[in-house]
C-alpha positions as CSV (number, residue, x, y, z in Angstrom):
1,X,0.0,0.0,0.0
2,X,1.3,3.7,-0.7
3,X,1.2,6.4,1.5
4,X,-1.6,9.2,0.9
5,X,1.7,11.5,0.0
6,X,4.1,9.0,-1.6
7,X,1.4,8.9,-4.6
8,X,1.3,12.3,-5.3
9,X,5.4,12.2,-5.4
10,X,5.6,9.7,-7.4
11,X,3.2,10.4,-10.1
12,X,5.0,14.1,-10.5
13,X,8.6,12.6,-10.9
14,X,7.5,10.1,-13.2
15,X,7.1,11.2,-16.2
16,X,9.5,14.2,-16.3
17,X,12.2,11.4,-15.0
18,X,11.7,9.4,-18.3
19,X,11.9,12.6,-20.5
20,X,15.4,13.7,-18.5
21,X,16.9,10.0,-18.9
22,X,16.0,10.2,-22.7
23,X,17.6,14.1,-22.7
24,X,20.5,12.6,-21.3
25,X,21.2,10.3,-23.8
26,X,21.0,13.1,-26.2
27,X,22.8,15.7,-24.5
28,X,25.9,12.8,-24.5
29,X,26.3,14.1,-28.3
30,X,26.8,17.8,-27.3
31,X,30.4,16.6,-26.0
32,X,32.1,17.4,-29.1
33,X,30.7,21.2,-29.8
34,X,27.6,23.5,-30.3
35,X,25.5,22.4,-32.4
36,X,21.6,23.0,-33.5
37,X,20.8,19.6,-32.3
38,X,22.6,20.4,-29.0
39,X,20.9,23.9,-28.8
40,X,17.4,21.8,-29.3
41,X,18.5,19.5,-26.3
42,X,19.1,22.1,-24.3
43,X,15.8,23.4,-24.6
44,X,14.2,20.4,-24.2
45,X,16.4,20.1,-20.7
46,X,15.3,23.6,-19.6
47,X,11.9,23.4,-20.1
48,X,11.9,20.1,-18.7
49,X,13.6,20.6,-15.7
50,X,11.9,24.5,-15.3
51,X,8.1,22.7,-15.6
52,X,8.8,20.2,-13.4
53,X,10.7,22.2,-10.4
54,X,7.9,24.4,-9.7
55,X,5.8,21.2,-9.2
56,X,7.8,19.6,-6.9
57,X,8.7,22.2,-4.2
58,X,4.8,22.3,-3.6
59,X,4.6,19.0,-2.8
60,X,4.3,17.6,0.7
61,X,6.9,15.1,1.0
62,X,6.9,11.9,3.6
63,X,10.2,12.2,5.9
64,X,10.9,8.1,4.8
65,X,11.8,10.1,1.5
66,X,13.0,13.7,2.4
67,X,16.7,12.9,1.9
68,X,16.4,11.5,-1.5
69,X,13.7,13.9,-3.1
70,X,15.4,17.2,-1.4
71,X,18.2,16.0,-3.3
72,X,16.3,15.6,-6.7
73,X,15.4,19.0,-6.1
74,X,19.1,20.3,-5.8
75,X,19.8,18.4,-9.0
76,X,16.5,19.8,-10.4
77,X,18.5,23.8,-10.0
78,X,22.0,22.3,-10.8
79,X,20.2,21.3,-14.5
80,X,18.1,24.3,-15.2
81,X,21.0,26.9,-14.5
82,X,23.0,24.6,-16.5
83,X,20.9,24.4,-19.5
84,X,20.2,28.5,-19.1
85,X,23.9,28.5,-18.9
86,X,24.8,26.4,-22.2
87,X,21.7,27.9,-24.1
88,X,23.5,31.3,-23.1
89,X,26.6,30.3,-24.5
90,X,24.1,29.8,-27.9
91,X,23.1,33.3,-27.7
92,X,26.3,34.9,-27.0
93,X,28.4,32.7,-29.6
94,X,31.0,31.4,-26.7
95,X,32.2,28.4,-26.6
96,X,33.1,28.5,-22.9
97,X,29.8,29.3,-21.6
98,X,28.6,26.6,-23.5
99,X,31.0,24.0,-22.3
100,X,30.6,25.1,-18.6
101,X,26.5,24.9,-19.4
102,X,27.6,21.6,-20.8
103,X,29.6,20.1,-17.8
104,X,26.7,21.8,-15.7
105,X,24.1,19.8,-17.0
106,X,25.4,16.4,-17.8
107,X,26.5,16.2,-14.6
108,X,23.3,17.2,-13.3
109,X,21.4,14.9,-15.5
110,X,23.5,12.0,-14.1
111,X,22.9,12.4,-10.5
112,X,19.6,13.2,-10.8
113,X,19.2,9.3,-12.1
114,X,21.0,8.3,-9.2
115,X,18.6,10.1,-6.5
116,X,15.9,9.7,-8.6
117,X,16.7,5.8,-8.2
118,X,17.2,6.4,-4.5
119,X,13.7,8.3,-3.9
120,X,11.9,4.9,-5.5
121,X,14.0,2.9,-3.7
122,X,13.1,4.7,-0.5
123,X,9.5,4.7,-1.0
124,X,9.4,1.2,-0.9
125,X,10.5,1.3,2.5
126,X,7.9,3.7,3.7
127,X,5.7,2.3,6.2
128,X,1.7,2.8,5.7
129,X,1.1,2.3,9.1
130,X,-0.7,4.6,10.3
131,X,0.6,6.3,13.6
132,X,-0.7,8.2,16.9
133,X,-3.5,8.2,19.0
């Protein structure tokens, strides 16, 4: 059985968790320079992490998850400033802003699989007991 606030958690990271794992296949390609294929990734990245952010902080979050999900959050910022940081680059024609935006993101993309793993793997330790008087 879930927890009346595990659902909710779940069902919001879902899908936007699928579409970041697929962007960071993509984004793997923007290694070797700027690109308009890169530049499209990138906006596919912002937008995705930027819709989904917003969504998340209003969520009330069970503690048997806090860790985990505060630290999807953090890897939620780390991706969007990234991303506004390599699209930047785009606009501005500079390589170095791109390859920090770059650096940024990708590694923000990979840990957010990593917590994202450990949130679901948290949840299925939350107890549905229900507790007090």
């Amino acid at each position: 059985m879930t927890l009346p606030l595990l659902a909710p958690v779940l069902s919001t990271l879902d899908g936007p968790m699928l579409d970041l794992k697929d962007e960071f296949t993509q984004i793997k390609a923007c290694g070797t320079g700027m690109t308009s294929a890169c530049q499209d990734i990138f906006n596919a990245v912002e937008n995705t992490a930027t819709t989904v952010s917003p969504a998340v902080a209003n969520l009330s979050v069970p503690p048997c998850i806090a860790a985990p999900e505060a630290a999807v959050r953090a890897d939620l910022d780390k991706i969007t400033a990234g991303a506004q940081l390599g699209l930047k680059g785009f606009k501005d024609n500079r390589k170095s802003e791109f390859s920090a935006g770059f650096s940024q993101t990708y590694a923000g993309l990979l840990a957010i699989q990593t917590d994202y793993a450990r949130v679901k793997s948290a949840s299925a330790t939350c107890s549905s007991d229900v507790t007090g008087p």
